[in-house]
C-alpha positions as CSV (number, residue, x, y, z in Angstrom):
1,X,0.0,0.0,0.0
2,X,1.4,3.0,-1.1
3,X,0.8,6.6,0.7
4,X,1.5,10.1,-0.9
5,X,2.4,12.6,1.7
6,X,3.2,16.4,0.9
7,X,5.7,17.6,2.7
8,X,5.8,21.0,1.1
9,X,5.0,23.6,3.4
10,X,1.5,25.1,4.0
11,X,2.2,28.4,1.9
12,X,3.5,26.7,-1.0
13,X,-0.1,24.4,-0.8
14,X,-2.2,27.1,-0.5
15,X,-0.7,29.2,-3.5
16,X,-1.4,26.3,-5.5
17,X,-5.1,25.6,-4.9
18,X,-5.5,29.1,-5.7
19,X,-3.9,29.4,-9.4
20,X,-6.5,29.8,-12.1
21,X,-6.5,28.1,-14.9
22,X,-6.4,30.5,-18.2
23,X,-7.1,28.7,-21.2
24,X,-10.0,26.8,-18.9
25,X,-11.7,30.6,-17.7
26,X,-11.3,31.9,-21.6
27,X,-12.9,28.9,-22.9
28,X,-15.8,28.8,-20.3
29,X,-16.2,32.8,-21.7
30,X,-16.3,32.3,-24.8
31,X,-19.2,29.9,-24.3
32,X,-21.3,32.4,-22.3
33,X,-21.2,34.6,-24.9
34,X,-22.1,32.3,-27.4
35,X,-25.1,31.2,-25.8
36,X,-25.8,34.7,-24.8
37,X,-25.5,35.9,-28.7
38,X,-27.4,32.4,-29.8
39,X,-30.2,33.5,-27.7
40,X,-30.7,36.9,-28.9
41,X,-30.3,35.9,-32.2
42,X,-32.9,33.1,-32.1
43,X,-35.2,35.7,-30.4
44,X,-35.0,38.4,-32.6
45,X,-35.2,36.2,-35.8
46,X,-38.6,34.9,-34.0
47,X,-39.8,38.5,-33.6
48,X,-38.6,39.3,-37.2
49,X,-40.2,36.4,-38.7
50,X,-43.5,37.3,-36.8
51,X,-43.7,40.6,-38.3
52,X,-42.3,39.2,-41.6
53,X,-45.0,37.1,-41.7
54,X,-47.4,39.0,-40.9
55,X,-46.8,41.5,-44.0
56,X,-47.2,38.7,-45.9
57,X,-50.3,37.5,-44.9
58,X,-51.5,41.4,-45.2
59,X,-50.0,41.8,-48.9
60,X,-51.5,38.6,-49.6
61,X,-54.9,40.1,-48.5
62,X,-54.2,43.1,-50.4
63,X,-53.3,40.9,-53.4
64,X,-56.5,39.0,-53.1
65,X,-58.6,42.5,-52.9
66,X,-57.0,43.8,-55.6
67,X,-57.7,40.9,-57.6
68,X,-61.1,41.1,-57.1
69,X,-61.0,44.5,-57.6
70,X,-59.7,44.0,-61.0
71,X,-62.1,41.2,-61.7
72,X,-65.1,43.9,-61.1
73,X,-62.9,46.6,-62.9
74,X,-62.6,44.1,-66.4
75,X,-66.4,43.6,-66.0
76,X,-67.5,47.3,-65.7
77,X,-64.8,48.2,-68.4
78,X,-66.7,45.1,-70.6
79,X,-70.0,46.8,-70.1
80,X,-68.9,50.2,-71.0
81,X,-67.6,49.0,-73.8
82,X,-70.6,47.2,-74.7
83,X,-72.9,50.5,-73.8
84,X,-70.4,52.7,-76.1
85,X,-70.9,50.2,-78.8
86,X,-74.5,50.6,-78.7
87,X,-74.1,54.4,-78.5
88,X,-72.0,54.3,-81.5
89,X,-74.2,52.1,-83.7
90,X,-77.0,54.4,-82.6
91,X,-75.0,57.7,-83.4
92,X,-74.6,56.1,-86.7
93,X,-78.6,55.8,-87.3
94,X,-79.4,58.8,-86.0
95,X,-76.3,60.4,-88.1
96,X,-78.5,58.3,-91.6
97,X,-81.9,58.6,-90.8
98,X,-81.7,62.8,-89.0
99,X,-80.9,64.3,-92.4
100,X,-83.8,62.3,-93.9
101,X,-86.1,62.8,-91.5
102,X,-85.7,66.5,-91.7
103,X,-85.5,67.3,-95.3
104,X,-89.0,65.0,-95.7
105,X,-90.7,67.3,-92.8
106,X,-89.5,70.0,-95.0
107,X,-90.0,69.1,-98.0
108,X,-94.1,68.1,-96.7
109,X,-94.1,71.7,-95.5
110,X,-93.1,73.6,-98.4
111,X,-95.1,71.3,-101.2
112,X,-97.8,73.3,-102.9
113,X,-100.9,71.6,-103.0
114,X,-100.6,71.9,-106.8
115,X,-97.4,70.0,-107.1
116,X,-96.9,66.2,-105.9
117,X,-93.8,63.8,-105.3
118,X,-93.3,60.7,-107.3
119,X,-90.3,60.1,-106.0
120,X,-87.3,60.8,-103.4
121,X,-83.9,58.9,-102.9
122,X,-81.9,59.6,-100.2
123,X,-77.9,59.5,-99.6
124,X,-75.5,60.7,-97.5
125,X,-75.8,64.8,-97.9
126,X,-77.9,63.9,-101.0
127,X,-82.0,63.7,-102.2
128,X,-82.9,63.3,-105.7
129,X,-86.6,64.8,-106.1
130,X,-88.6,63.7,-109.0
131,X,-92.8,64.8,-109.5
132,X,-95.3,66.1,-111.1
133,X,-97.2,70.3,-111.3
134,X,-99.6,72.0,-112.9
135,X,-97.3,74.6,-113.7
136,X,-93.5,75.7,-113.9
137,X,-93.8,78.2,-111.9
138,X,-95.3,76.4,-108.6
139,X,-92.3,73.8,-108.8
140,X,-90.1,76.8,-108.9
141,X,-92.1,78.3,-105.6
142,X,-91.5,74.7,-104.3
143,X,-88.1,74.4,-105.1
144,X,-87.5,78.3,-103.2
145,X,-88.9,77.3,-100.3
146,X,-86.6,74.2,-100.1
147,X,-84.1,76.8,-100.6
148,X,-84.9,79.0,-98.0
149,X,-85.1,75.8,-95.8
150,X,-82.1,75.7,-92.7
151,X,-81.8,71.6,-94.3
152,X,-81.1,72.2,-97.6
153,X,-77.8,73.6,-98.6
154,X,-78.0,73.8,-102.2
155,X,-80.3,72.8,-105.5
156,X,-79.3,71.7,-108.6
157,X,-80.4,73.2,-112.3
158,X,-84.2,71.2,-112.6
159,X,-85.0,69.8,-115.1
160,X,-88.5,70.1,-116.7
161,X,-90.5,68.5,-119.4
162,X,-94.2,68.1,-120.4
163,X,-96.3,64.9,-120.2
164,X,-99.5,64.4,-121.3
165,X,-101.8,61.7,-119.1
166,X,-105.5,60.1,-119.9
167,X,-107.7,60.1,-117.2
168,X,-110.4,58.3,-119.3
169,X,-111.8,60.6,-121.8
170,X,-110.0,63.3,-119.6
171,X,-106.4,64.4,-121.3
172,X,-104.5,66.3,-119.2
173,X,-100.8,67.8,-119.6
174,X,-98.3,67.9,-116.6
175,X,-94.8,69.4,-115.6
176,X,-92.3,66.8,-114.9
177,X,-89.7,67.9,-112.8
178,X,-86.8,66.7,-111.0
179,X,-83.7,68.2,-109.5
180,X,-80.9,67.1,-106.8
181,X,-80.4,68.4,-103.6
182,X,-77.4,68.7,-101.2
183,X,-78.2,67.9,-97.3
184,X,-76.5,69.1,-94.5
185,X,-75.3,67.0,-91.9
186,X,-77.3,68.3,-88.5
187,X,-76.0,66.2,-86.2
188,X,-72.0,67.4,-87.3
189,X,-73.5,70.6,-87.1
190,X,-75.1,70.3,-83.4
191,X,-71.8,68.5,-82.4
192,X,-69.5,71.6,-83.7
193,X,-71.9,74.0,-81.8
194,X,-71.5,72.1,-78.7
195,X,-67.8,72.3,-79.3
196,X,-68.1,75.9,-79.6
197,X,-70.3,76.2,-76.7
198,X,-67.7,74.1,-74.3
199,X,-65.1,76.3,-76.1
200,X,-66.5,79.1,-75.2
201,X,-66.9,77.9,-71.7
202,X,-63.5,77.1,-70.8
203,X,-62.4,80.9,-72.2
């Protein structure tokens, strides 16, 4: 049996039990701080990834409204588009069928009782008149007032010539006439003077 004795004496002990060891206290340090750094690191990547994900839910909301949004937008954009369509196909009748409309409510109001239409064919800023009169002169009375008329823009030369028609045993001679007339386009007009008018407005 073997016993260790230390025969060194007490001063030389005590000095010993007290000497730190370096490398050992550095060591222990450096893995404080690491845990201490770890910590605050895994904390505020929690708190960052909560607000992180938290925007993303929100801008996933806001992408969802937005889409909807645009959903309603493309359908209200579809029906405007439809109701300008309709608007335009209906400019375009009213654009045909205004002119006509008004030169036929003028052309009933000037018309002498003694004179009578055979026929009128209409264009686009055109009416070809063709009838029948007692007399040159009440187509020429006619043809003035047409004139005169704010529908009518201009007349061409007319062009006359007798015929002769049996009523039975009743012969009776007529003025043929016919003659062209240039329409103007009212509903241009009424869109220039509201361009005036708005014009006008802004000065």
């Amino acid at each position: 049996m073997t016993v260790k004795v230390d025969l060194r004496p007490t001063g030389v002990k005590v000095a010993e039990v007290k000497k730190v060891d370096l490398p050992r206290l550095v060591a222990l340090v450096l893995i404080l701080v690491f845990i201490v750094v770890s910590s605050f690191t895994t904390v505020y990547g929690i708190f960052v990834l909560r607000e992180l994900t938290a925007e993303r839910q929100a801008l996933e909301a806001s992408v969802q409204r937005l889409t909807l949004e645009s959903k309603k937008l493309d359908g209200y954009i579809a029906e405007v588009t439809g109701q300008l369509d309709h608007y335009g196909k209906a400019l375009a009748i009213l654009r045909e069928d205004t002119p006509s409309i008004e030169f036929f409510s003028v052309a009933t109001a000037a018309l002498p009782s003694s004179v009578w239409l055979s026929q009128v064919k209409m264009v686009p800023g055109k009416a070809d008149v063709e009838g029948f009169a007692f007399a040159e002169n009440d187509i020429a009375a006619f043809a003035l007032k047409l004139l005169t008329a704010s529908v009518v823009d201009s007349i061409s030369p007319l062009v006359t010539s007798k015929e002769t028609k049996r009523d039975g045993n009743i012969e009776e001679t007529l003025v043929k006439f016919s003659f062209s007339c240039n329409v103007k386009d009212l509903t241009g007009m009424l869109e220039l003077a509201k361009g005036a008018e708005k014009d006008e407005i802004k000065r």
